[in-house]
N, CA, C and O of each residue as an XYZ file, in Angstrom:
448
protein
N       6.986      0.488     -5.358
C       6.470      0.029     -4.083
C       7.236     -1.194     -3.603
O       7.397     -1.319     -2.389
N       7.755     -2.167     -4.486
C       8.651     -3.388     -4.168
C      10.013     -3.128     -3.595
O      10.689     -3.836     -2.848
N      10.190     -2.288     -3.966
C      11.744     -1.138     -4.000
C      11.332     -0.955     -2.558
O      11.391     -1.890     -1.759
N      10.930      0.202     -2.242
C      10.671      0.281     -0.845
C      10.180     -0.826      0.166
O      10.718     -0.813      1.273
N       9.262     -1.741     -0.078
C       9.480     -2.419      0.927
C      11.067     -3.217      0.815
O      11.930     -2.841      1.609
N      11.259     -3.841      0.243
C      12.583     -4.659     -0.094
C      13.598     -3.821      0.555
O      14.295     -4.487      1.321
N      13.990     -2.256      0.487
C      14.610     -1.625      0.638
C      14.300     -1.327      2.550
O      15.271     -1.465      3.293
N      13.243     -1.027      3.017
C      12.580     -1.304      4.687
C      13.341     -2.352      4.809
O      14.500     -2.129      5.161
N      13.040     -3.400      4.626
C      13.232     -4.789      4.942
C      15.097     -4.963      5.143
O      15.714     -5.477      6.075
N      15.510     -4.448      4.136
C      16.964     -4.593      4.276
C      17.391     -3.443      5.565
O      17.772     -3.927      6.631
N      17.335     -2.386      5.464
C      17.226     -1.004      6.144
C      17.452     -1.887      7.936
O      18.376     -2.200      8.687
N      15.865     -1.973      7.887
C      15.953     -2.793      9.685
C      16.595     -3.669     10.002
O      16.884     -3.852     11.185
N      16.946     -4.360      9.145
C      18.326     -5.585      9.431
C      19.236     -4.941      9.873
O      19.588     -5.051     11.048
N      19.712     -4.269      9.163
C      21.121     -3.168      9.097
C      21.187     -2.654     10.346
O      22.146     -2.702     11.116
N      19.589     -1.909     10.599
C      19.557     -1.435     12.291
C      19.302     -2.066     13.362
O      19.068     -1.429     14.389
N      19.295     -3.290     13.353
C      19.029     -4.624     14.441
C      19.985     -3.974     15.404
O      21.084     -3.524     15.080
N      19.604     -3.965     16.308
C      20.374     -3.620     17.740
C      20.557     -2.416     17.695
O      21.209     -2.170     18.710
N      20.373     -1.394     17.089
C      20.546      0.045     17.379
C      19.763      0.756     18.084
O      20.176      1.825     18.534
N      18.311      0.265     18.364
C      17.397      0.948     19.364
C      17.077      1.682     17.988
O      16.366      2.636     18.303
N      17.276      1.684     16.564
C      16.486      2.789     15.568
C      15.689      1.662     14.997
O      15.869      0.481     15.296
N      14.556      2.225     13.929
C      13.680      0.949     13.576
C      13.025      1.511     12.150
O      12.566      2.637     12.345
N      12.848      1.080     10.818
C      12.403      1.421     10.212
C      11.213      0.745      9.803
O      11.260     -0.485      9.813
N      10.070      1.349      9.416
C       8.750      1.083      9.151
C       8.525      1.446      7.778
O       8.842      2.563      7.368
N       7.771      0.200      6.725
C       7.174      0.714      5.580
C       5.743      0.964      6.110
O       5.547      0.369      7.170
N       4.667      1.698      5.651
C       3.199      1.798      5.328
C       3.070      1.200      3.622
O       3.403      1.572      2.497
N       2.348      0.016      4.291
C       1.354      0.254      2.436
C      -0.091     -0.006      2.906
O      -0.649     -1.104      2.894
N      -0.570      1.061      3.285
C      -2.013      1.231      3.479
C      -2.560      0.610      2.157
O      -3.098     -0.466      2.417
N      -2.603      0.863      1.051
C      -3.683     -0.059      0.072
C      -4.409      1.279     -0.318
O      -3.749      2.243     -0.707
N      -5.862      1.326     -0.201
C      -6.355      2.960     -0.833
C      -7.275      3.451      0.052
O      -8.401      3.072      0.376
N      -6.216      4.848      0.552
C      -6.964      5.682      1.420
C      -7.657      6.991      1.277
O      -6.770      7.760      0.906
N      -8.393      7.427      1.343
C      -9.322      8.635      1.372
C      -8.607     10.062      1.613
O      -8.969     10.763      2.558
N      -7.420     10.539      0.593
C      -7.143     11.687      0.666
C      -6.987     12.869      0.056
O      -6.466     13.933      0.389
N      -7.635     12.414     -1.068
C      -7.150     13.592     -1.918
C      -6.797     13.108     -3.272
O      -7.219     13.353     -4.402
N      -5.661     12.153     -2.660
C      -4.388     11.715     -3.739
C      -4.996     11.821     -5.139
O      -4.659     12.591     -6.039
N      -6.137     10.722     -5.143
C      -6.937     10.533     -6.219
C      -6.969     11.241     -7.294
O      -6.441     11.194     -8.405
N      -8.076     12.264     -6.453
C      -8.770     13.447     -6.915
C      -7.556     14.372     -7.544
O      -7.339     14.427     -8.755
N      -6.901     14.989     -6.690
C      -5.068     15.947     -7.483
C      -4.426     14.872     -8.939
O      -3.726     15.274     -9.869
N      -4.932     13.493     -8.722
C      -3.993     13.120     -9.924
C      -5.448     12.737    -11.470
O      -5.540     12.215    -12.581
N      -6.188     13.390    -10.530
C      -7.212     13.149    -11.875
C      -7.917     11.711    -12.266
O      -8.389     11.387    -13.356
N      -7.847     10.972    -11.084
C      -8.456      9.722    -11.348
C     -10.162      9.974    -10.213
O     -10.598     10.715     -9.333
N     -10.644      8.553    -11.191
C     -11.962      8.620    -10.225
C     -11.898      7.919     -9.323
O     -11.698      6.786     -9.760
N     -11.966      7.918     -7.971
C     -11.594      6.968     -6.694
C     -13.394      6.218     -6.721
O     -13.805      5.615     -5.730
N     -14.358      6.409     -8.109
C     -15.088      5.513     -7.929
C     -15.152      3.820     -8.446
O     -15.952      2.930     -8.160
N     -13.853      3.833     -9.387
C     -13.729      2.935    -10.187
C     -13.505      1.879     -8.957
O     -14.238      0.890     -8.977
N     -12.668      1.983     -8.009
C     -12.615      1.116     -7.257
C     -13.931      0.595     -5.943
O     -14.443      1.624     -5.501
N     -14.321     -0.227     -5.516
C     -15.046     -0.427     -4.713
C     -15.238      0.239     -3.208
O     -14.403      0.020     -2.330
N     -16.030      0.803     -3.052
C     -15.960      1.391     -1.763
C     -15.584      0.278     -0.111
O     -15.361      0.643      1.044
N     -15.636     -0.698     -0.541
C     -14.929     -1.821      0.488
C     -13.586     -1.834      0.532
O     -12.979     -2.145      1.557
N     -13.003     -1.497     -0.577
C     -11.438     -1.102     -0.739
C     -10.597     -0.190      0.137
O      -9.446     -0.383      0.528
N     -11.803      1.362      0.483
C     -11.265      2.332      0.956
C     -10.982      2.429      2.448
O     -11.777      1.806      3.151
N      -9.966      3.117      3.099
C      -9.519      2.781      4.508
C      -9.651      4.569      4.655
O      -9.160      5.511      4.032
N     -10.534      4.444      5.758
C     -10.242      6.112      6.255
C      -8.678      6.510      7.029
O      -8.209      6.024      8.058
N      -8.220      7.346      6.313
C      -6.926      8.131      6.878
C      -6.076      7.931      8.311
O      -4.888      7.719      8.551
N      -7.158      8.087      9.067
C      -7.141      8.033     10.681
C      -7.134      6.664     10.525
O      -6.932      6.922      9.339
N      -7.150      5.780     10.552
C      -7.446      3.738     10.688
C      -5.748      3.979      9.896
O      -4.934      3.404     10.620
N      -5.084      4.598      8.748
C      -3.504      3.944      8.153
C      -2.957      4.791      9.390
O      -1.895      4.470      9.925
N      -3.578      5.690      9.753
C      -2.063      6.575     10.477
C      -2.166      5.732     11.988
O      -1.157      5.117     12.334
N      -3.559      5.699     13.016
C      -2.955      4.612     14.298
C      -2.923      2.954     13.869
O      -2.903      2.082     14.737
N      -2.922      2.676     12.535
C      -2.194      1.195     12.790
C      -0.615      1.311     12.584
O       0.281      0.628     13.082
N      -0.534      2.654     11.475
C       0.608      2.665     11.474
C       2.020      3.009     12.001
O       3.162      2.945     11.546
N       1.208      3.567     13.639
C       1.910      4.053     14.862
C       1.877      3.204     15.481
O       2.821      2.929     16.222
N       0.895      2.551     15.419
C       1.313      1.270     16.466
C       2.156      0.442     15.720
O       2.404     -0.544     16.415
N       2.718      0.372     14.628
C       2.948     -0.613     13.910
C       4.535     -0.121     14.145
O       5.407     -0.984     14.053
N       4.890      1.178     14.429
C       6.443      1.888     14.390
C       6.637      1.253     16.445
O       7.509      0.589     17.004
N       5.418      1.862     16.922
C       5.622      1.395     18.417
C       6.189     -0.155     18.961
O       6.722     -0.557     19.995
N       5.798     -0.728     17.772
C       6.260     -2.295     17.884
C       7.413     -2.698     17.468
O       7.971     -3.771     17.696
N       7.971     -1.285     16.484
C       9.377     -2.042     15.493
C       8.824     -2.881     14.638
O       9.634     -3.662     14.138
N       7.405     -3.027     14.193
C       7.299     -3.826     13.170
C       8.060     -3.123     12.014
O       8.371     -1.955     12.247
N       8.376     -3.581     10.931
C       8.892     -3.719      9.531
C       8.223     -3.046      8.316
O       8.486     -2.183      7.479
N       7.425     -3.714      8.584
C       5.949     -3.595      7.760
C       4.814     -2.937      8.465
O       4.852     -2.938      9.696
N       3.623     -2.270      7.745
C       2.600     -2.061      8.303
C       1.154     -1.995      7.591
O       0.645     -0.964      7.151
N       0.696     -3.039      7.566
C      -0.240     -3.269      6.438
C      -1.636     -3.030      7.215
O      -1.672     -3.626      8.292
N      -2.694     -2.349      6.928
C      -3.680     -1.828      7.834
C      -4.849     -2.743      7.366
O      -4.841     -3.354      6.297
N      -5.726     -2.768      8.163
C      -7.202     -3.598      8.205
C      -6.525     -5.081      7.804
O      -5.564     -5.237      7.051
N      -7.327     -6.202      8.550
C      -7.173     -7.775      8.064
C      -7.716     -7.531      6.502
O      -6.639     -7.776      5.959
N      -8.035     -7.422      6.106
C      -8.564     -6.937      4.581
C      -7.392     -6.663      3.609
O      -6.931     -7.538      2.877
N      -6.894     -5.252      3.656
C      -5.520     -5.913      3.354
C      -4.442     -6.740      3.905
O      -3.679     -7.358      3.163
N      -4.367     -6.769      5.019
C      -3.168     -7.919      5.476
C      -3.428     -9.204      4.622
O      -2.445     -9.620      4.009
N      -4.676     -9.942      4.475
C      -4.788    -10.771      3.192
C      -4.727    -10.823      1.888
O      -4.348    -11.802      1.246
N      -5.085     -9.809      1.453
C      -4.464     -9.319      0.174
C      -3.031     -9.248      0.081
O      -2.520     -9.635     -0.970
N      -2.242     -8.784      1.077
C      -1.044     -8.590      0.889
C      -0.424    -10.056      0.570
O       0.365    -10.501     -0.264
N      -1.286    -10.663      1.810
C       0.070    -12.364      1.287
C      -0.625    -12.684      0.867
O      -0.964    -13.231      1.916
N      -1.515    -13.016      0.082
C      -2.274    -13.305     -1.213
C      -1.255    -13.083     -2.415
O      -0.818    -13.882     -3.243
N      -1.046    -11.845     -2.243
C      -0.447    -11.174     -3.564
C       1.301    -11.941     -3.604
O       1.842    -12.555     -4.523
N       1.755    -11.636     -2.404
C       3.152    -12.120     -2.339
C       3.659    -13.858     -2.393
O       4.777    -14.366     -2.304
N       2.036    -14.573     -2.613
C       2.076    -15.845     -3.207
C       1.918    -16.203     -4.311
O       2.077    -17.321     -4.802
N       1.453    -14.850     -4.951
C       0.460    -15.635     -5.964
C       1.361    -15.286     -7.450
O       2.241    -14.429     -7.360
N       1.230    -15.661     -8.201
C       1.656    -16.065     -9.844
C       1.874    -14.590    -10.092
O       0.926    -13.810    -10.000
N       3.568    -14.022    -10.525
C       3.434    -12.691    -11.267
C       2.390    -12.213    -12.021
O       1.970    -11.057    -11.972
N       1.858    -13.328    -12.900
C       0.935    -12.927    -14.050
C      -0.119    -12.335    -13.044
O      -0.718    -11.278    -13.243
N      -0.235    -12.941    -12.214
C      -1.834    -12.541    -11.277
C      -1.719    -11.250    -10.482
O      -2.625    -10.453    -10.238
N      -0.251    -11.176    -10.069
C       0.023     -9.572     -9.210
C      -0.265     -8.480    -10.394
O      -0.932     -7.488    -10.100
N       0.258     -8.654    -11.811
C       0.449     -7.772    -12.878
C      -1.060     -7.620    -13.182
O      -1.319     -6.419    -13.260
N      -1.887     -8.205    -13.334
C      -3.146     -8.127    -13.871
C      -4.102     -7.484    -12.825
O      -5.060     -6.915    -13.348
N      -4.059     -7.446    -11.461
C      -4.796     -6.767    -10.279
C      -3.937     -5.586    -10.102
O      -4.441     -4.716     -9.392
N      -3.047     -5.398    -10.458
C      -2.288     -3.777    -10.077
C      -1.685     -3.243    -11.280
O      -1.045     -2.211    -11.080
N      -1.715     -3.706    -12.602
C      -1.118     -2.754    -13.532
C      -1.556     -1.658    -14.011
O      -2.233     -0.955    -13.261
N      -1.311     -1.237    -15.294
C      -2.356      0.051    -15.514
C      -3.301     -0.361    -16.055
O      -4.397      0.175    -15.892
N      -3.135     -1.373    -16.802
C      -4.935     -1.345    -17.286
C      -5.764     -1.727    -16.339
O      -6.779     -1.795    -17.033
N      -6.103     -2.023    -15.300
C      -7.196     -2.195    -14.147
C      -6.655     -0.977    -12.996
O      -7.329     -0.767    -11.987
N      -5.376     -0.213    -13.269
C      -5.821      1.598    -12.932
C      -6.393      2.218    -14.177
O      -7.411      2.901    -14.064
N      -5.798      2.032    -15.433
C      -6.349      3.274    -16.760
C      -7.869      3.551    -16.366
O      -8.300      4.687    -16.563
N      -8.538      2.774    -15.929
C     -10.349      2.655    -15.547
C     -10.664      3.838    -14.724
O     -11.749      4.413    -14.812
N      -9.354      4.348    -13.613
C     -10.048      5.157    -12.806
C      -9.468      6.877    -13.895
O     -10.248      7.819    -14.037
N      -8.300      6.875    -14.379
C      -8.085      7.994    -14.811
C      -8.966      8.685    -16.055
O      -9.014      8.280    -17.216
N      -9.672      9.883    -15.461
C     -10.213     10.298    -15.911
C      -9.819     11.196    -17.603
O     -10.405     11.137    -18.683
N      -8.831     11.816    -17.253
C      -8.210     12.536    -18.626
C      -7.924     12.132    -19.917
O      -7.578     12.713    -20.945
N      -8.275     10.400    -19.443
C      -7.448      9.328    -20.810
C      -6.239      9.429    -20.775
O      -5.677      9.287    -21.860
N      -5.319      9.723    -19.487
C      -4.370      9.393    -20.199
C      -3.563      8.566    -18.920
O      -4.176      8.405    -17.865
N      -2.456      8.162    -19.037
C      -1.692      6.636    -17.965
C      -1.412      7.603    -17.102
O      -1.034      8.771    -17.188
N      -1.733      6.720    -16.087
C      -1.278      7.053    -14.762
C      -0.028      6.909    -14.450
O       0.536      6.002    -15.062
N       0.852      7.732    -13.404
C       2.126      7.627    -13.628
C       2.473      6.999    -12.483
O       3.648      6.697    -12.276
């Protein structure tokens, strides 16, 4: 996920003045399926967490309509996001690694 944005980020520089524009999405966790096909429980996480489908796809059209860069949906995550991009590796690694995902996968076994 660092890869790609880092990789956006460089991308739209590159296309500055071309009239082309590249957009990352990191919606955060949305209601599609994903979950469920990879065998995790989408209850482990808090239902305040979840962003309905329709809310990532028109922020994230408006977010291409603007040439924004980035497109981070709900103020909810937009704070989380620079939260995260301030805060102490140790603290990004411990809110997103696998052991605070292993909780939702159901099969016992790592998420990939």
């Amino acid at each position: 996920k660092a890869w790609v944005r880092t990789f956006t980020e460089v991308l739209a520089g590159e296309l500055e003045g071309t009239g082309v524009t590249a957009t990352a999405v990191l919606p955060g966790l949305v209601h599609t399926g994903f979950h469920e096909a990879a065998e995790m429980d989408a209850s482990a996480w808090p239902e305040i967490g979840w962003i309905p489908a329709e809310a990532v796809v028109a922020e994230s059209l408006a977010a291409v309509r603007r040439g924004a860069v980035l497109s981070v949906p709900t103020a909810r995550y937009k704070a989380v996001d620079a939260l995260l991009r301030h805060a102490p590796r140790s603290v990004v690694r411990a809110a997103s690694g696998p052991g605070f995902a292993a909780r939702a996968v159901r099969s016992g076994r790592r998420p990939r």
